[in-house]
C-alpha positions in Angstrom: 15.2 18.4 244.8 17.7 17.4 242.1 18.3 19.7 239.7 16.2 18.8 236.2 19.3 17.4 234.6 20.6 15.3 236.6 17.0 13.9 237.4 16.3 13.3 233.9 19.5 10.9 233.8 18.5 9.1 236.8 14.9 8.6 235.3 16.2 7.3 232.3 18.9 4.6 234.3 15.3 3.4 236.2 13.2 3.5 232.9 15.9 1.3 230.8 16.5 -1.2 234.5 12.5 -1.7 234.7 12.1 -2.9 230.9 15.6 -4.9 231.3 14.4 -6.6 234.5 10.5 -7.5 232.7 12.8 -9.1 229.6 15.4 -11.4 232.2 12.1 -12.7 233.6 11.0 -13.7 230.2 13.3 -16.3 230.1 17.1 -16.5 228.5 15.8 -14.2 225.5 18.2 -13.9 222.0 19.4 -10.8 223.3 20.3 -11.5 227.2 23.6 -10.6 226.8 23.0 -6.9 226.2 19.8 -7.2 228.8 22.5 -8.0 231.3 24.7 -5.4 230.6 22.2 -2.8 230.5 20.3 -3.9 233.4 24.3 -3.8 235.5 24.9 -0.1 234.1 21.6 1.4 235.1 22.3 -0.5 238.8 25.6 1.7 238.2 24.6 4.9 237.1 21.7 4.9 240.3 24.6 4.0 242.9 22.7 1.2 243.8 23.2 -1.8 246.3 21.8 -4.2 243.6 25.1 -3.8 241.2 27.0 -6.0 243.2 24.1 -9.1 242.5 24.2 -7.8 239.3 27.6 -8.3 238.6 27.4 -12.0 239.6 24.2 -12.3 237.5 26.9 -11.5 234.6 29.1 -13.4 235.9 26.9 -16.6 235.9 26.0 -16.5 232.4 28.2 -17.8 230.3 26.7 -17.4 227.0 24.7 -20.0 224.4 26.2 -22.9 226.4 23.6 -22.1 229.4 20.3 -21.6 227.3 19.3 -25.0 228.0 20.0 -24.8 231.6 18.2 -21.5 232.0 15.3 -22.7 229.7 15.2 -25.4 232.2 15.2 -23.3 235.4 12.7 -20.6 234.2 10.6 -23.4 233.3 10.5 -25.4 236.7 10.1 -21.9 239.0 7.7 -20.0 236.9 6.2 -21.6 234.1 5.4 -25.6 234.9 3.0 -27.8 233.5 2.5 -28.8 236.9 2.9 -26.5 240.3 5.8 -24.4 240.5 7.4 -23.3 243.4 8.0 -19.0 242.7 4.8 -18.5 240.8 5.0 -15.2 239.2 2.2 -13.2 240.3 1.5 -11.1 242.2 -1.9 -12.5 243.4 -0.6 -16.0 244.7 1.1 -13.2 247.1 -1.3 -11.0 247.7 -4.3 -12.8 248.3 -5.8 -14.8 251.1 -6.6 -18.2 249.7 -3.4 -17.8 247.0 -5.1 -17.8 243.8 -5.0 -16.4 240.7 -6.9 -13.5 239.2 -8.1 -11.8 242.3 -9.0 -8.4 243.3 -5.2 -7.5 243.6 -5.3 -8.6 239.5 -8.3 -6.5 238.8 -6.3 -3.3 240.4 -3.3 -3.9 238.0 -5.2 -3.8 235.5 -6.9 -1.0 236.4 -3.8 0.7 236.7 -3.0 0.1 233.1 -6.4 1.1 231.7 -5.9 4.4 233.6 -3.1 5.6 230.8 -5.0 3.6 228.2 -3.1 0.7 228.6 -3.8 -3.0 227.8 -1.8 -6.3 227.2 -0.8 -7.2 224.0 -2.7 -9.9 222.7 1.2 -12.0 222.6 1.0 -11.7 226.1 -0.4 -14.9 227.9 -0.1 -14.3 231.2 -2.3 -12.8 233.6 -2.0 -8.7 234.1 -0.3 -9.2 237.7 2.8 -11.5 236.2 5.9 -10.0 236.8 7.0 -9.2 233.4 3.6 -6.9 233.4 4.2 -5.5 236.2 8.0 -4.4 236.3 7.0 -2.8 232.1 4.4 -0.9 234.0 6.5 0.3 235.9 9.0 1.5 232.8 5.9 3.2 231.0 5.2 5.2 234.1 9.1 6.4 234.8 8.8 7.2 230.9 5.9 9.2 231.4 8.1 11.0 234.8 10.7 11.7 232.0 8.2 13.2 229.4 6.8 16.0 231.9 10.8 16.7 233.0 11.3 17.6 229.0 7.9 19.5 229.2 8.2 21.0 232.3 5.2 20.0 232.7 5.2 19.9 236.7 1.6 18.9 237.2 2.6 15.5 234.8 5.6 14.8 237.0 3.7 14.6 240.2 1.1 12.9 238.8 3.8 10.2 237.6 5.5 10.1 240.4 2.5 9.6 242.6 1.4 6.7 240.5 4.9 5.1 240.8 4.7 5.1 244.7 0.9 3.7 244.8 1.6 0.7 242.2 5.3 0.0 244.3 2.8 -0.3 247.6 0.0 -1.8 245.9 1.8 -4.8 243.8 5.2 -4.7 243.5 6.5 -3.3 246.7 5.0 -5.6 248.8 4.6 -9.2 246.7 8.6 -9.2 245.2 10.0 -9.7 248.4 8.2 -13.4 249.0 8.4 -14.3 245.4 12.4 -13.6 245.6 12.6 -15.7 248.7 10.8 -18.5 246.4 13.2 -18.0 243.6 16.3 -17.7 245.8 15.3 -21.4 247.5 14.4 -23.0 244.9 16.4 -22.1 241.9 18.5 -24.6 240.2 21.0 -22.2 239.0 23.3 -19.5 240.3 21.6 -17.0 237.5 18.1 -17.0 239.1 19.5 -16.9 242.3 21.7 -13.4 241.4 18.5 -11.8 239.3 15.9 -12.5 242.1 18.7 -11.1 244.7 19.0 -7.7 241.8 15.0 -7.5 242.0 14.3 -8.0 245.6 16.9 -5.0 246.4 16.4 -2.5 243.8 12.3 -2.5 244.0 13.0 -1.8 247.5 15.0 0.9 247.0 13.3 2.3 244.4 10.2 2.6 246.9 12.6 4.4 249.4 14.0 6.2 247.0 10.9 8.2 245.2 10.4 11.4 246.9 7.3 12.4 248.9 4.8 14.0 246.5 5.5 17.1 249.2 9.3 17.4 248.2 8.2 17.9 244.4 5.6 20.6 245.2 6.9 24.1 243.4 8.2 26.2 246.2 6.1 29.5 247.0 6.5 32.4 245.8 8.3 34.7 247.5 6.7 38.1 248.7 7.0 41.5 246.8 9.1 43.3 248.8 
């Protein structure tokens, strides 16, 4: 197991790349510039495969002159009027018949409620969007980082177990046929690099948590 240290750091690279990724799929928000660099250091700091994408993500946006562009884009995929081709959530994914607010949706939410959580009421979406998830996902590494600073071992596990079952539940398996929408139907370069960052990072991360057996305290050794 890493030592506490180092594990703290890495927790807090994936806490900050969770929350950046949930604001780039807002849409090109007043502060993307920082959300991009942000989201490319914490790629750095984890040694992951994603910082390559993520470097062309940077290197697509070229400041105020694209807003209009990306407003465009995130529009058409994700947001409509009419039917969009990468709908963001995770039920059109995960159910039979492709609808919205299904079982999956209800277990999302669940999830939250079982920390206390609930959407804001600015939030418009349903609880399986994208944005929701991928924040979920940044409250319950924060949590991970809070039991590190308590040594509160019990806390950790607990976090670490509910990471794994949300990644195989929601994001885990519906990001990788929502970034194959994005990636085909995009209209810029920009959506095209951030659903490439998702798509491999996610599936890192879910290779990348440790069994809940690896975190168990080792025994005690015998009075000799």
């Amino acid at each position: 197991m890493k030592t506490e240290s180092k594990l703290r750091t890495l927790e807090a690279a994936r806490s900050r790349l969770y929350r950046r990724l949930a604001d780039a799929y807002r849409g090109p928000v007043s502060d993307l510039p920082m959300v991009l660099k942000e989201t490319e250091s914490a790629l750095a700091q984890l040694g992951s495969d994603a910082y390559e994408a993520a470097a062309r993500l940077m290197a697509s946006y070229h400041g105020a002159a694209d807003t209009h562009a990306l407003t465009v884009d995130h529009a058409a995929l994700f947001a409509g009027p009419f039917l969009v081709p990468a709908p963001p959530y995770g039920s059109v994914y995960l159910e039979d018949k492709r609808q919205l607010m299904g079982d999956s949706t209800i277990d999302a939410q669940q999830h939250y409620r079982s920390l206390g959580l609930d959407l804001s009421s600015d939030f418009k979406e349903a609880p399986d969007h994208i944005c929701a998830e991928l924040e979920f996902m940044h409250v319950l590494v924060v949590r991970g980082i809070a039991a590190i600073d308590a040594a509160d071992h019990r806390l950790l596990v607990e976090s670490i177990s509910h990471q794994r079952l949300f990644l195989e539940r929601h994001l885990g398996v519906w990001v990788p046929a929502f970034t194959d929408k994005v990636i085909e139907h995009a209209r810029t370069d920009y959506y095209r690099h951030l659903a490439t960052v998702l798509r491999i990072y996610v599936a890192e991360d879910m290779e990348a948590l440790p069994d809940l057996a690896d975190l168990q305290p080792a025994p005690a050794e015998a009075a000799g």
